[in-house]
Steps between C-alpha positions, in 0.01 A plus 500: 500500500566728209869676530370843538279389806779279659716847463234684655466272774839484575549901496179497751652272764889743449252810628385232777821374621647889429217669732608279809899446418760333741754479184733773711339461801716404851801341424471478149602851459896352603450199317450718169734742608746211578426394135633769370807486657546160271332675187740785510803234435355398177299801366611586135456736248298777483184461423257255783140390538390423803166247457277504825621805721192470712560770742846583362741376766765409236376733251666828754852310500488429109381865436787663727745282345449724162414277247211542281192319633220344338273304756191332398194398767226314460299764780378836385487625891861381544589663166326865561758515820816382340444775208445748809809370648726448223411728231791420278445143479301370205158310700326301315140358622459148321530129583826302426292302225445845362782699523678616139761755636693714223814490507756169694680469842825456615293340857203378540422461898221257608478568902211229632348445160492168356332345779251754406419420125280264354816321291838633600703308188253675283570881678902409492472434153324838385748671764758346249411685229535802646855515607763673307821246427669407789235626722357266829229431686515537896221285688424408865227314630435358859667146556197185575841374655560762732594398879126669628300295274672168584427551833160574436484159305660333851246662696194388268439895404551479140420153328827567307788694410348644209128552587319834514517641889290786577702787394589363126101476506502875530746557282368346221736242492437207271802328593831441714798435332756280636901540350416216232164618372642851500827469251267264305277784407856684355581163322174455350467845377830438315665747697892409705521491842825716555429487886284416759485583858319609826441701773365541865483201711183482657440289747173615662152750295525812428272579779738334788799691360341859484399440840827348654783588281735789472598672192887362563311093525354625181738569301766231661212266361503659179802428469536154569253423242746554233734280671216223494342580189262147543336577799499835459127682489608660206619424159637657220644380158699773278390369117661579169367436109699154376809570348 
């Protein structure tokens, strides 16, 4: 398949997986929020592009924090409502592959992309070149290692750690990162691995703790995870240029 018709292809199945979206949806919504919590520690400069906002969970805390925002989304629905709801950020409709943004940034945030993309080394290497000197990358991905999905290895629901389950089916997901395969990506890019870390420890689906737990479980959860980065269902590196 030609480039142009792979890029077409892959814009079709964003309007797809955009027109029936659980990227926010439940619990997520915390776990994002929660994410930002960790962002906000390491957010520098001025100038940050957000790549994948989907509905824009992270994209309202980055926009209050008054910084100027560039966020680029491979979804033309998801794009006409962030430019509604964030009228001075820069949107940009155009796949990662794509992209050729103007000017640098001082922070590039990747919230649940790279298990996304066709070739994540590839995407963290153009993200390279678009960061300003001294700048970073922020990524987070889910965790194949988390406690949920080794249980549902023990109890013959998922054939192992990292294998596709249901909901990374209708996400799009083309893979599940585990800590090892995740700062590889970073290393093979080039790029330095000034931290790595995690959050929320979650030991049951989404679906048992929206229907269980309380908000104060949630977030005592949350917490842990960054205590127990490993196990954690998400992970996040923090990623600089080499020196």
């Amino acid at each position: 398949m030609s480039p142009r018709l792979e890029h077409d292809s892959e814009r079709s199945k964003l309007e797809q997986i955009a027109g029936q979206s659980l990227y926010s949806a439940g619990v997520m919504e915390a776990s994002i929020a929660y994410c930002w919590r960790i962002l906000a520690r390491h957010l520098h400069g001025e100038r940050v592009l957000e790549m994948g906002p989907a509905e824009g969970v992270m994209t309202e805390f980055l926009a209050r924090s008054g910084r100027r925002l560039s966020v680029v989304e491979g979804s033309e629905s998801f794009c006409q409502s962030l430019r509604q709801r964030f009228p001075d950020a820069e949107v940009t409709h155009a796949l990662f592959e794509e992209y050729q943004p103007s000017q640098r940034f001082d922070t590039i945030v990747m919230g649940h992309v790279l298990e996304h993309v066709d070739d994540p080394v590839a995407v963290l290497r153009r993200a390279m070149g678009w960061l300003n000197p001294g700048g970073r990358i922020f990524a987070a991905v889910p965790n194949a290692r988390s406690l949920h999905r080794q249980a549902a290895v023990v109890m013959g629901m998922l054939a192992q750690e990292d294998a596709l389950n249901e909901r990374d089916r209708h996400h799009g997901h083309r893979r599940v990162f585990n800590p090892e395969s995740f700062r590889a990506c970073f290393s093979q890019a080039g790029l330095r691995v000034e931290l790595f870390g995690g959050y929320w420890m979650k030991p049951l689906a989404n679906g048992q703790i929206e229907a269980h737990w309380t908000p104060q479980m949630v977030e005592a959860f949350m917490q842990l995870g960054e205590r127990y980065p490993d196990i954690a269902g998400e992970i996040y590196v923090l990623a600089a240029l080499p020196d």
